[in-house]
C-alpha positions as CSV (number, residue, x, y, z in Angstrom):
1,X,-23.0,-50.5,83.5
2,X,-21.1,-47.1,82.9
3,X,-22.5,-45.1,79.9
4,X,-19.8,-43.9,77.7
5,X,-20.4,-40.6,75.8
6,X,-19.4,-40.4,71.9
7,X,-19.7,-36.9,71.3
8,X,-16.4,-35.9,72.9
9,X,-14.7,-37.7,71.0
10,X,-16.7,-37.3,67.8
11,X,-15.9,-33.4,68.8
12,X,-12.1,-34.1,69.3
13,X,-12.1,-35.7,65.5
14,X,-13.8,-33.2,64.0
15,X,-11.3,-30.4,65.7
16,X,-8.3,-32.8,64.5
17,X,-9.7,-32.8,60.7
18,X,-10.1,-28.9,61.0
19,X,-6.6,-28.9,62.2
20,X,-5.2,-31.0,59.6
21,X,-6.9,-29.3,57.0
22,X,-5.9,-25.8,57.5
23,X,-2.4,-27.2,58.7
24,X,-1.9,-28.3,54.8
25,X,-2.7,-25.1,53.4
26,X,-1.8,-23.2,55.9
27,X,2.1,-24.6,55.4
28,X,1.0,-24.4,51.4
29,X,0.5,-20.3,52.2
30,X,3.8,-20.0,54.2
31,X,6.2,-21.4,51.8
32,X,4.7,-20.0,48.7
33,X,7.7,-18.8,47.9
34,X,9.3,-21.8,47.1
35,X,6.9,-21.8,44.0
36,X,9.7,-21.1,40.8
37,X,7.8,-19.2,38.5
38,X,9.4,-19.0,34.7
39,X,7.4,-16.1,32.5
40,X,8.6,-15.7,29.0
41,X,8.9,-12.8,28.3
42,X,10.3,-11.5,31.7
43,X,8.9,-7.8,30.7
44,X,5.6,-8.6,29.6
45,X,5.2,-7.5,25.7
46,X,1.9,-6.0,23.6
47,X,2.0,-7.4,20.0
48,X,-1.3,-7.6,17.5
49,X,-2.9,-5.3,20.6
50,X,-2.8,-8.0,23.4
51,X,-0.5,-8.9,26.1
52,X,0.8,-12.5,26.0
53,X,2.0,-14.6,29.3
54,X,4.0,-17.7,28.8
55,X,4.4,-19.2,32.2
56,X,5.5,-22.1,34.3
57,X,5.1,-22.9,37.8
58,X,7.4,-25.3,39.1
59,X,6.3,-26.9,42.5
60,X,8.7,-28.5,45.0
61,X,9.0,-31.7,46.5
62,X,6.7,-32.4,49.3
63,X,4.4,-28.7,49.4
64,X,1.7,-29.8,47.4
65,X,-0.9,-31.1,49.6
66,X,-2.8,-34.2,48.4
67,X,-6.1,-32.9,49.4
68,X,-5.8,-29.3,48.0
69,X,-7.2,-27.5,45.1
70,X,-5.2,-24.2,43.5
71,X,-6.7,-21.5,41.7
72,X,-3.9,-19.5,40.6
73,X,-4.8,-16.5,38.8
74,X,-2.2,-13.7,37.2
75,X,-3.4,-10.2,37.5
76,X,-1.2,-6.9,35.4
77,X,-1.8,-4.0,38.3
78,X,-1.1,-1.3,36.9
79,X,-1.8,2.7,37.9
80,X,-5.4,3.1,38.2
81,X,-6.0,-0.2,37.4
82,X,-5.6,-4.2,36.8
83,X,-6.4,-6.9,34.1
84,X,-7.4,-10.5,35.5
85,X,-6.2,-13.5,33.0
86,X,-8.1,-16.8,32.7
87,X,-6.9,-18.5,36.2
88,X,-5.8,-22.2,35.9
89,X,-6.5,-24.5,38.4
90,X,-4.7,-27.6,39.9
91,X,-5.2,-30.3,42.6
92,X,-3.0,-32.7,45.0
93,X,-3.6,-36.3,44.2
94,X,-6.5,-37.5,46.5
95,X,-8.5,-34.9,44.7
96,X,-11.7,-36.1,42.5
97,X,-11.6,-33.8,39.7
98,X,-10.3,-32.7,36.0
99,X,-7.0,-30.6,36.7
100,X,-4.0,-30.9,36.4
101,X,-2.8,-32.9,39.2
102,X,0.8,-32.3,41.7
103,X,2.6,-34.9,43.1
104,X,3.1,-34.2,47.0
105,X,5.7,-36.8,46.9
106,X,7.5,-35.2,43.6
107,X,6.5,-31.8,43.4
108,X,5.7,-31.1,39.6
109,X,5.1,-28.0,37.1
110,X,2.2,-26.7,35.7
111,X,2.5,-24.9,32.1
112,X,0.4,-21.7,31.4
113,X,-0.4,-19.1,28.5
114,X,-3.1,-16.1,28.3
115,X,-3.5,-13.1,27.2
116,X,-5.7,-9.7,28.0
117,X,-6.2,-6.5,25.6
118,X,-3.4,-4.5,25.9
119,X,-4.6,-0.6,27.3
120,X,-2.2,2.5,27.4
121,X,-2.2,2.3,31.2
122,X,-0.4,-1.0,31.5
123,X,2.9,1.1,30.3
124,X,4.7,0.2,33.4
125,X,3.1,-2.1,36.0
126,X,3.6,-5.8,37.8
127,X,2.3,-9.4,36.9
128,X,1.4,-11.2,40.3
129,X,-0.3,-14.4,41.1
130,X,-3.1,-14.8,43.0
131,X,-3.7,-17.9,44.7
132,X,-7.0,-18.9,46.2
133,X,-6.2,-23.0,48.2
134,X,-8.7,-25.1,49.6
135,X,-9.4,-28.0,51.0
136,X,-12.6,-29.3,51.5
137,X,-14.9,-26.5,52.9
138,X,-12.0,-24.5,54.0
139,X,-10.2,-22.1,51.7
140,X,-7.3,-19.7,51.8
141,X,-6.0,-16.7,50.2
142,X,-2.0,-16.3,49.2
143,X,-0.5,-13.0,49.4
144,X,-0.3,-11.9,45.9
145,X,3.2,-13.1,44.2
146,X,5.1,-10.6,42.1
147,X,6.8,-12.7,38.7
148,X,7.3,-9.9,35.7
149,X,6.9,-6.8,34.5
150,X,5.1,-4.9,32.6
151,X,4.2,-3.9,29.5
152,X,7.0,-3.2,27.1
153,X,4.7,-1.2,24.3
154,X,6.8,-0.4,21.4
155,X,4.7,-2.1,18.8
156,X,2.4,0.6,19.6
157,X,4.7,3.5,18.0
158,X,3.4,2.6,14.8
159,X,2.4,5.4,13.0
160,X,-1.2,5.1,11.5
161,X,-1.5,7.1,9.1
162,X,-2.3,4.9,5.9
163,X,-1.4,6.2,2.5
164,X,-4.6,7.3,0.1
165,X,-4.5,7.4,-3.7
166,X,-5.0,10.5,-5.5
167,X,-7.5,9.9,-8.5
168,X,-5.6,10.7,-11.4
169,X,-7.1,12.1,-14.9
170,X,-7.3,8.6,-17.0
171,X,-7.5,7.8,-20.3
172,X,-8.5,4.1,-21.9
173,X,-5.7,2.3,-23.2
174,X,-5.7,0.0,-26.1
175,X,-7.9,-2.5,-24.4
176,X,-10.8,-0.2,-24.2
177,X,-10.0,-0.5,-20.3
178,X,-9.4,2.7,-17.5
179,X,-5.6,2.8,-17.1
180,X,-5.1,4.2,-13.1
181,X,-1.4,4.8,-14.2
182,X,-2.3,7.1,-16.9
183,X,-2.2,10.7,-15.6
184,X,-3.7,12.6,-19.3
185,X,-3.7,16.3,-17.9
186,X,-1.2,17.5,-20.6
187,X,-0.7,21.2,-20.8
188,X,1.3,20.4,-24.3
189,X,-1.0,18.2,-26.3
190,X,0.1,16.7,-29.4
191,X,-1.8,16.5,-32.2
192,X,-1.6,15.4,-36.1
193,X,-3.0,15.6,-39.2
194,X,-2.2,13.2,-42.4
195,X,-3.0,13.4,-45.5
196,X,-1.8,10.6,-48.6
197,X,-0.5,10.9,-51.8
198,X,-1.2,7.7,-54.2
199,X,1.0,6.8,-57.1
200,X,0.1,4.8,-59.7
201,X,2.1,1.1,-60.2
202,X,5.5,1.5,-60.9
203,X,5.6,5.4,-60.9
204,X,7.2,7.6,-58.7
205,X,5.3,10.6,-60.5
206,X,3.5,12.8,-58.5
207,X,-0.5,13.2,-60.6
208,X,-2.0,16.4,-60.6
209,X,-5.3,14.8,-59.3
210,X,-3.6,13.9,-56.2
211,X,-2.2,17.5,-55.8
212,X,-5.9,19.2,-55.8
213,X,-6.9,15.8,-53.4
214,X,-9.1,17.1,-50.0
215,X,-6.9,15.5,-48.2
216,X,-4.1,17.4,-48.9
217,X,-5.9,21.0,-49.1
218,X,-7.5,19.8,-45.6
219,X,-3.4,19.2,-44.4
220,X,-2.4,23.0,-46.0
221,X,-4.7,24.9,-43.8
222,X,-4.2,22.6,-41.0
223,X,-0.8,23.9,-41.1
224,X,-1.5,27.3,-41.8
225,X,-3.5,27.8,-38.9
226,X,-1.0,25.8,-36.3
227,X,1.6,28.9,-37.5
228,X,-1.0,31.8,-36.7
229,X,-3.0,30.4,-34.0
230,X,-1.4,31.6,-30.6
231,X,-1.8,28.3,-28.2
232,X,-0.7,26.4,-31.0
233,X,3.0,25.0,-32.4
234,X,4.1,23.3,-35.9
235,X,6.6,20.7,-34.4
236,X,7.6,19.2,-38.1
237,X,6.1,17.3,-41.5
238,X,7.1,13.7,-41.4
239,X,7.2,12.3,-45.2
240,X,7.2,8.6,-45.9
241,X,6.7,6.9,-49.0
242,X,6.3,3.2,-49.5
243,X,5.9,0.8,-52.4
244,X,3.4,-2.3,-52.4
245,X,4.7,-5.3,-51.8
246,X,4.7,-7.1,-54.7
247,X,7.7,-7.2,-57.3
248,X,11.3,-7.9,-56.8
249,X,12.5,-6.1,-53.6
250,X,15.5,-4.5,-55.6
251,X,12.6,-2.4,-57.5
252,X,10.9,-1.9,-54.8
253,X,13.7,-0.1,-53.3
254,X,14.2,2.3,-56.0
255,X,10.7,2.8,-56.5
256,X,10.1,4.0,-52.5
257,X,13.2,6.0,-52.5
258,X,11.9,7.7,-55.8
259,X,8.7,8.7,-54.1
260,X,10.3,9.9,-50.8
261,X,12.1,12.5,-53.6
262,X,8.9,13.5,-55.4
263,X,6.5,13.7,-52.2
264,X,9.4,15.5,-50.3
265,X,10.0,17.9,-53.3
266,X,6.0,18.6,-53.0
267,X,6.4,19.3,-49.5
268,X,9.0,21.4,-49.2
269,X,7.3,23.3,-52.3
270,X,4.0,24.1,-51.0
271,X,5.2,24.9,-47.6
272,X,7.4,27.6,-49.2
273,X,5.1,28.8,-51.3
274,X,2.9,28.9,-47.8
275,X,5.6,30.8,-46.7
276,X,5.9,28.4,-43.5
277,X,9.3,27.5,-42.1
278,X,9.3,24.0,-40.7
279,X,11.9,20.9,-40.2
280,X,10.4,18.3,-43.2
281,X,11.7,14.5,-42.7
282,X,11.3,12.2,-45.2
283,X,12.3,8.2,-45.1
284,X,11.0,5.5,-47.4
285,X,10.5,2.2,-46.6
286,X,10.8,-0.6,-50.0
287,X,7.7,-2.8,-49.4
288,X,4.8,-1.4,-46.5
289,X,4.0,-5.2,-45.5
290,X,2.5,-3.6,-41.9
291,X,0.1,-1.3,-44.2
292,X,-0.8,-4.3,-46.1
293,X,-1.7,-6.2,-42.7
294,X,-3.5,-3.3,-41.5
295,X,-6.0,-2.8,-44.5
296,X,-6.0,-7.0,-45.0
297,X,-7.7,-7.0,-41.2
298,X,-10.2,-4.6,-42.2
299,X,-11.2,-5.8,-45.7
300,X,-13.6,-8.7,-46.5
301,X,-11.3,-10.0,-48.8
302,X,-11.9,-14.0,-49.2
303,X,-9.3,-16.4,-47.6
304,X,-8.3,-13.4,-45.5
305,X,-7.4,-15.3,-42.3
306,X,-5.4,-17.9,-44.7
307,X,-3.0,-14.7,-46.0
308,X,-2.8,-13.4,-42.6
309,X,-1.4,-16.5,-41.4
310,X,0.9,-16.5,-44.0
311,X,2.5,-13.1,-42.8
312,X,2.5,-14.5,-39.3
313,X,4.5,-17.6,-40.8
314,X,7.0,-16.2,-43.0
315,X,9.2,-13.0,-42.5
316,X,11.0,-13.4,-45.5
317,X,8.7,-10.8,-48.0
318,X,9.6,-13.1,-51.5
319,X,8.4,-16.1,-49.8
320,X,5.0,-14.0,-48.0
321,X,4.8,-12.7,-51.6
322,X,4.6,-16.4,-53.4
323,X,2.6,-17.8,-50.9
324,X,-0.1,-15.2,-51.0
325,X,-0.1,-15.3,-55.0
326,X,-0.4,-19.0,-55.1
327,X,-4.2,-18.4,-53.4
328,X,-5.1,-17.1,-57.6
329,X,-8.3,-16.2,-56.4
330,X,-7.7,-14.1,-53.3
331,X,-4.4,-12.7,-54.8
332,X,-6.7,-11.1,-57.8
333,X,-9.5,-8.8,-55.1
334,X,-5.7,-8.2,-53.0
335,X,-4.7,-6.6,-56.1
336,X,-7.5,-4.4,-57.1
337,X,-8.3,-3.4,-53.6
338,X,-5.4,-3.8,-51.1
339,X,-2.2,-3.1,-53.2
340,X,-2.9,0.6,-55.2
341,X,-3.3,1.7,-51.2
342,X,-0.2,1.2,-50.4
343,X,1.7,2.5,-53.1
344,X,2.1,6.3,-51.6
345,X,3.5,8.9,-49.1
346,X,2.1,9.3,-46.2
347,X,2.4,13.5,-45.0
348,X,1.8,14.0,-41.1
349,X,2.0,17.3,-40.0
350,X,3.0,17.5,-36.2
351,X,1.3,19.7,-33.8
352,X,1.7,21.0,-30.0
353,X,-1.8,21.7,-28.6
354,X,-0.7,24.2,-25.9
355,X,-3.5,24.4,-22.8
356,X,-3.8,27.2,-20.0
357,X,-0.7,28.4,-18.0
358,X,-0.5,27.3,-14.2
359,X,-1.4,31.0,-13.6
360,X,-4.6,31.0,-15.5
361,X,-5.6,27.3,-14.1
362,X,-5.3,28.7,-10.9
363,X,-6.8,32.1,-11.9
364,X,-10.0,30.5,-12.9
365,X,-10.2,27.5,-10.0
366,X,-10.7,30.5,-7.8
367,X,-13.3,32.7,-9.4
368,X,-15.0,30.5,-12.2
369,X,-13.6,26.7,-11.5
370,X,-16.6,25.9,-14.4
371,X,-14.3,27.5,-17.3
372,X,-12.1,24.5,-16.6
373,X,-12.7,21.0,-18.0
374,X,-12.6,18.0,-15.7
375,X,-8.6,17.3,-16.2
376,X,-7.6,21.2,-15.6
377,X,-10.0,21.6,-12.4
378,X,-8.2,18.5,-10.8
379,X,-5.1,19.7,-11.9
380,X,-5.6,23.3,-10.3
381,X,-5.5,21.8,-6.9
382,X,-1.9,20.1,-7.2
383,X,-0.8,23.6,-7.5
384,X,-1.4,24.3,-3.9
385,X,-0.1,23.7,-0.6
386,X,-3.1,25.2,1.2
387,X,-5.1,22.1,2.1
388,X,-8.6,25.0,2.4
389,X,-8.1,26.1,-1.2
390,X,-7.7,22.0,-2.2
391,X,-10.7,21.3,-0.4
392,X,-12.6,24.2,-2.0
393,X,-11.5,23.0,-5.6
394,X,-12.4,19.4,-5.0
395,X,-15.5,20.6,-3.1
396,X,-15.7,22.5,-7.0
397,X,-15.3,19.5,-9.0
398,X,-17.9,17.3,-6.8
399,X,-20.7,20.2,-7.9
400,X,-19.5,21.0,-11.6
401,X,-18.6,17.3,-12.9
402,X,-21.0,15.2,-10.0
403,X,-20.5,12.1,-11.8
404,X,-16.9,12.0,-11.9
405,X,-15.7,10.2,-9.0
406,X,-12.1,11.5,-8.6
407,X,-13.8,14.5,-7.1
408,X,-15.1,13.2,-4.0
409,X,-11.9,10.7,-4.0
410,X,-9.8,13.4,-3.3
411,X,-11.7,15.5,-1.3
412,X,-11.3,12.7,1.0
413,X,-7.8,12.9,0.8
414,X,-7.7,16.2,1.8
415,X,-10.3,15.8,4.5
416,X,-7.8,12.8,5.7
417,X,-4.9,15.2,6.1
418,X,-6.7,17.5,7.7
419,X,-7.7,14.6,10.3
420,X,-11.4,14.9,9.5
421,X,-12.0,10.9,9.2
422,X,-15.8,10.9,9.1
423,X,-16.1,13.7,6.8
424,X,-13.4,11.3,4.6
425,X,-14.9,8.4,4.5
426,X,-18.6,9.8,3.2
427,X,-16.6,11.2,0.5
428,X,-15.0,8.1,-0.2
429,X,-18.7,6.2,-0.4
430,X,-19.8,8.7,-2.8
431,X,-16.8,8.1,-5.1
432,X,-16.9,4.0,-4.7
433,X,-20.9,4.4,-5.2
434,X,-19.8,6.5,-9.2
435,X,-17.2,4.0,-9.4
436,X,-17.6,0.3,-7.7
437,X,-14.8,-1.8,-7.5
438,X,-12.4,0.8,-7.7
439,X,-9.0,-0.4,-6.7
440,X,-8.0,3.4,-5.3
441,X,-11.5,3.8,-4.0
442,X,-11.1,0.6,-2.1
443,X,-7.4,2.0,-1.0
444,X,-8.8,5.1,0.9
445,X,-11.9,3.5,2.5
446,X,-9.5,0.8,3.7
447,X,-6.9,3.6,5.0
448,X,-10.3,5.9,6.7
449,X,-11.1,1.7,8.5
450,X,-7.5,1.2,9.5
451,X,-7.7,5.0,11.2
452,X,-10.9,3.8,12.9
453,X,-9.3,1.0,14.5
454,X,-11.1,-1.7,12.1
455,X,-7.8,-3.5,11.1
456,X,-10.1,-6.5,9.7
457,X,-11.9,-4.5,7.0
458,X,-9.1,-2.5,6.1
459,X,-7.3,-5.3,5.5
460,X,-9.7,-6.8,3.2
461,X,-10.2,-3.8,1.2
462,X,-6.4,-3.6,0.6
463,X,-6.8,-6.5,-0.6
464,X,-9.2,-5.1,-3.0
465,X,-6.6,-2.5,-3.8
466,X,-4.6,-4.6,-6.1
467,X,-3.1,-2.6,-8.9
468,X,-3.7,1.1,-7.1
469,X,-0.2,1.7,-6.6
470,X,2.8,1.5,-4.1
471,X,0.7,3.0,-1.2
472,X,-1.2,-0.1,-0.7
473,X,1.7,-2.4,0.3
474,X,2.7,0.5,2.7
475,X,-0.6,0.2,4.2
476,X,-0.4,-3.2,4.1
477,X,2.6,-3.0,6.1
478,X,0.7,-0.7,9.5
479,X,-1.8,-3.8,9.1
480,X,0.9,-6.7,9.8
481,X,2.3,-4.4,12.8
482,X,-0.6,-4.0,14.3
483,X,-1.7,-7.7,14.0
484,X,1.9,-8.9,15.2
485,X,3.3,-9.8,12.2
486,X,6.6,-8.3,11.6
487,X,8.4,-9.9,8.9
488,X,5.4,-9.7,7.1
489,X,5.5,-5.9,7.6
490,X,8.8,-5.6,6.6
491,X,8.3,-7.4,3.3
492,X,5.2,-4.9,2.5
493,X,7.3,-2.3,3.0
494,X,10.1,-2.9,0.9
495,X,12.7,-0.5,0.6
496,X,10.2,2.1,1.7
497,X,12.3,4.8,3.9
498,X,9.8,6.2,6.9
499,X,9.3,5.3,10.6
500,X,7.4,2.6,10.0
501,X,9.5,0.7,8.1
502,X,12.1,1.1,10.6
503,X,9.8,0.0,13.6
504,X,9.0,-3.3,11.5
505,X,12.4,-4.4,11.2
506,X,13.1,-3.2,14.6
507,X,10.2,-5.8,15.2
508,X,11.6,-8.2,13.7
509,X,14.9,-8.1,15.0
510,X,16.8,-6.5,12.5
511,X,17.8,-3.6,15.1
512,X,20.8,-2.2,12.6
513,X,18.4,-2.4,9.5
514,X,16.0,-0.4,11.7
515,X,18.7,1.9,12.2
516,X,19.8,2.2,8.4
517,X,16.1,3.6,7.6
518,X,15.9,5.9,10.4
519,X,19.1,7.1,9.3
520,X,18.0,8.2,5.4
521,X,14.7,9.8,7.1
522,X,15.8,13.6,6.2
523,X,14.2,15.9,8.6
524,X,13.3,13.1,11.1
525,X,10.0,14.1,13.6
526,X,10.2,13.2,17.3
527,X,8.9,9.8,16.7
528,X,11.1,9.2,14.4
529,X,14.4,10.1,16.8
530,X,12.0,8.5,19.7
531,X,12.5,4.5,17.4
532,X,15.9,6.2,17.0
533,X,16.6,6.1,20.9
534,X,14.5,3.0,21.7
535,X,17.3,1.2,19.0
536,X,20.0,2.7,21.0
537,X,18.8,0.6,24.1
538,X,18.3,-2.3,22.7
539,X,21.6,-1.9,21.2
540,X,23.5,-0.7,24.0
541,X,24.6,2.6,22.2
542,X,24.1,5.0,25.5
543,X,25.0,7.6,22.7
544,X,23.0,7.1,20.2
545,X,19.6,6.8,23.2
546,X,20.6,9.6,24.8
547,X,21.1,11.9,21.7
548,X,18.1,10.6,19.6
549,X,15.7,10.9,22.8
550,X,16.6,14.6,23.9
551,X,16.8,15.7,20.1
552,X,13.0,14.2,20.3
553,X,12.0,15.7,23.9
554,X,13.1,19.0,22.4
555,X,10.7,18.7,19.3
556,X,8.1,17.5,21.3
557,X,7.8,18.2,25.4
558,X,5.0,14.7,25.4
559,X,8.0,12.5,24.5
560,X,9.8,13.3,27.9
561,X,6.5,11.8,29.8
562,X,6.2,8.3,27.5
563,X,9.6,7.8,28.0
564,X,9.6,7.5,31.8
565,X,7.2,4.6,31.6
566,X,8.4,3.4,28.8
567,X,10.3,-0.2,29.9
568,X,12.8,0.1,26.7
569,X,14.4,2.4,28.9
570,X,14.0,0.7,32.2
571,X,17.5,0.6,32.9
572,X,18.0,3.7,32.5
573,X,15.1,6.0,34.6
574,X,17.8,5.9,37.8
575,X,20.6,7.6,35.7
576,X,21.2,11.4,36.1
577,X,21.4,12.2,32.4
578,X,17.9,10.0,31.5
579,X,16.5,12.1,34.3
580,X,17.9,15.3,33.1
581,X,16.0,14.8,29.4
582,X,12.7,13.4,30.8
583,X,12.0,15.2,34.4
């Protein structure tokens, strides 16, 4: 019998498999181009400092091989460089795996988003897709496949320089509390003195005892010396007589306007014989219920909250007055120690304190900044442009008042304009360490983060900012640009007028409210007329680009090399007169 050798044939098998598997992705390879690739956006954008692919691939009928895996993954090339995405990966339907799975039969579409940090570089380059098929042991590499470009990089224009607070001079308000929008540097201080004269019940009669009273020989030379001293003005004497309120109001009246006569007659007599010319008001008022609410919260008086309700129930003064004596008890200490006070003329003698001239302010900030209290010293350096002389005043202020924080808090302003961030922010630590949970201390460390590139803890110390003033929403606004969010911005920024403002509603779509802004910017920079031209093409206006973006070259030559990789313009880089302003 005739032996019959298998390994022939076993070879011939083998060789067939081999065919048929690099047959598949061989004819896979060659008509890759039937692949229909859909990328939203079909420039590639940068928003919240990444760059966003929306894809779909859409396979045809009958290319998919059954037995094939896909990696497909998109690459940004770019000059000097590329940026890999996450690849996805898909199989035909004989495959044993996880992926998304193509019909050979139908064809089918495969869905795809990623993203990559966005880097300057990227400007102007191509998306492709890399495919990597296989089969089995066998695999095969696609020539790469070109589907967008890239990067259109106008959310980058934003200009970062966040807004710091200046620490003002402060002064508690009535709530014993720090008001920040307070500003108490006065260089005209006013200032009073009051004295009282005190009639007896039902007299207008001015007693001689109250004539020789301290308090009025305390208000004569209180007025004397306001006319002879030299940084000093008498403004006026205010005269205003009252009567208690108890009795008939018709009395009461005519009682009052009797003292306003007698203490105004006083006045004018004794400033005459003073030989001081002044403007003396006098008013009366028939019944001084607010002076009797003043001294009843002070006294000790029984049933004292009882007859302060009853002034907070009734306005009508018969009907406070009946109340109040109906409590027979309480009525009898109001009248020995609450009513004789308020039968009288009050005489306030008006003053203007008048501090240093800007010339002397300055004077001294130079050669002896210690002659200056704390509100003058910060004062002086409002009165220069010269960001050096500000920094040695605040440099000043830090040594002669070390515990006052609004030193060092604007001293890091300065240091900010003068772009010396580190410097800033120590200065900044020193003031939030003399005053924690400062809302304008918080302001200016977030602005020295957001210039650092931490948007995360800037943001949260604007948020700690609340109540520091306007500047914060501004800063609030760079935030939301650079994190993506646009209409955000634009609400932050309000009906602020600058570049930024413009580039978030430009953003957000609103290219002719973009345009509005830009338009009220008076002296516009070259980014400014740069946003300028960039709304031109998106608008169509040729004009308007070509004006705004040579206005802008001629301010500043680096404008004329962002623009030629700048995809805004893409349409434009073959025309003679885009060439003509950027080459």
């Amino acid at each position: 019998m005739k032996k019959f050798s298998y390994k022939p044939l076993a070879s011939l098998l083998l060789a067939a498999l081999f065919m048929t598997g690099c047959s598949g992705l061989k004819r896979m390879q060659k008509h890759a181009d039937k692949i229909q690739f859909n990328v939203t956006p079909e420039v590639l954008e940068a928003h919240g400092g990444d760059v966003a692919v929306d894809m779909n691939a859409k396979f045809p009928e009958k290319y998919f091989d059954k037995k094939a895996t896909v990696v497909a993954t998109p690459v940004l090339k770019y000059d000097g460089g590329e940026q890999t995405f996450e690849s996805i990966t898909l199989q035909g339907e004989k495959v044993e795996d996880n992926n998304k799975v193509i019909s050979y039969v139908n064809g089918g579409s495969a869905a795809y988003k990623g993203s990559v940090k966005y880097a300057e570089a990227m400007r102007m380059g191509d998306l492709e897709i890399r495919i990597k098929a296989s089969r089995g042991n066998k695999s095969l590499d696609f020539a790469p496949i070109k589907v967008a470009d890239g990067v259109l990089a106008t959310s980058t224009l934003v200009a970062n320089y966040p807004k710091s607070v200046i620490g003002v001079q402060r002064e508690k308000n009535t709530t014993g509390k720090y008001d920040p929008n307070i500003d108490v540097f006065q260089r005209i201080v006013p200032d009073e003195f009051m004295a009282d004269i005190h009639y007896l019940i039902n007299s207008s009669y001015v007693r001689g005892s109250e004539m020789k009273g301290e308090d009025l020989k305390m208000l004569k030379e209180y007025v004397k010396d306001a006319v002879a001293a030299e940084r000093k003005e008498l403004k006026g004497i205010d005269v205003s007589a009252y009567a208690s309120p108890d009795g008939e109001m018709d009395w009461n009246s005519k009682l009052s306007s009797g003292r306003e006569k007698t203490s105004g007659k006083y006045v004018k007599r004794q400033m005459k014989r003073a030989k001081v010319e002044t403007d003396i008001a006098t008013k009366y008022t028939p019944e001084d219920w607010e002076g009797f609410k003043e001294l009843m919260e002070k006294s000790n008086i029984q049933d004292k909250e009882l007859i302060l309700r009853v002034l907070s129930m009734y306005s009508d003064p018969e009907v406070r007055e009946k109340e109040i004596r109906n409590l027979s008890e309480a009525f009898t200490s109001v009248a020995d120690d609450i009513l004789p006070k308020l039968r009288r003329a009050k005489i306030v003698a008006n003053v203007d304190l008048i501090g240093k001239t800007d010339e002397e302010i300055a004077a001294l900030a130079d050669v002896d900044p210690s002659k200056l209290n704390p509100a003058e010293l910060l004062y002086a350096a409002t009165l220069t442009e010269d960001n050096t002389k500000k920094m040695a005043i605040y440099n000043a202020a830090t040594k002669i008042y070390s515990n006052d924080w609004r030193g060092f808090n604007n001293l890091g302003m300065v240091q900010v304009a003068e772009g010396k961030v580190d410097a800033a922010k120590a200065s900044f630590a020193k003031a939030d360490k003399l005053s924690p949970s400062n809302s304008i201390v918080a302001n200016n460390m977030g602005a020295v983060a957001l210039m650092q590139g931490d948007v995360a803890k800037a943001e949260a110390l604007f948020g700690d900012a609340n109540g520091a003033g306007e500047e914060v929403n501004y800063n609030l606004g760079i935030v939301e640009i650079k994190k993506g969010n646009y209409a955000k911005a634009v609400k932050y920024f309000g009906s602020n007028v600058s570049v930024n403002a413009a580039l978030a509603k430009m953003l957000a779509g609103d290219n002719n409210g973009a345009l509005k802004v830009l338009n009220a910017i008076e002296n516009p920079c070259a980014k400014v007329l740069y946003v300028k031209a960039v709304v031109g093409a998106r608008t169509a206006k040729t004009n308007l680009m070509y004006e705004s973006l040579g206005a802008a070259a001629k301010k500043e030559a680096k404008v004329k090399a962002m623009a030629k990789s700048d995809m805004e313009f893409a349409k434009y880089f073959n025309e003679p007169k885009f060439k003509s302003i950027v080459e």
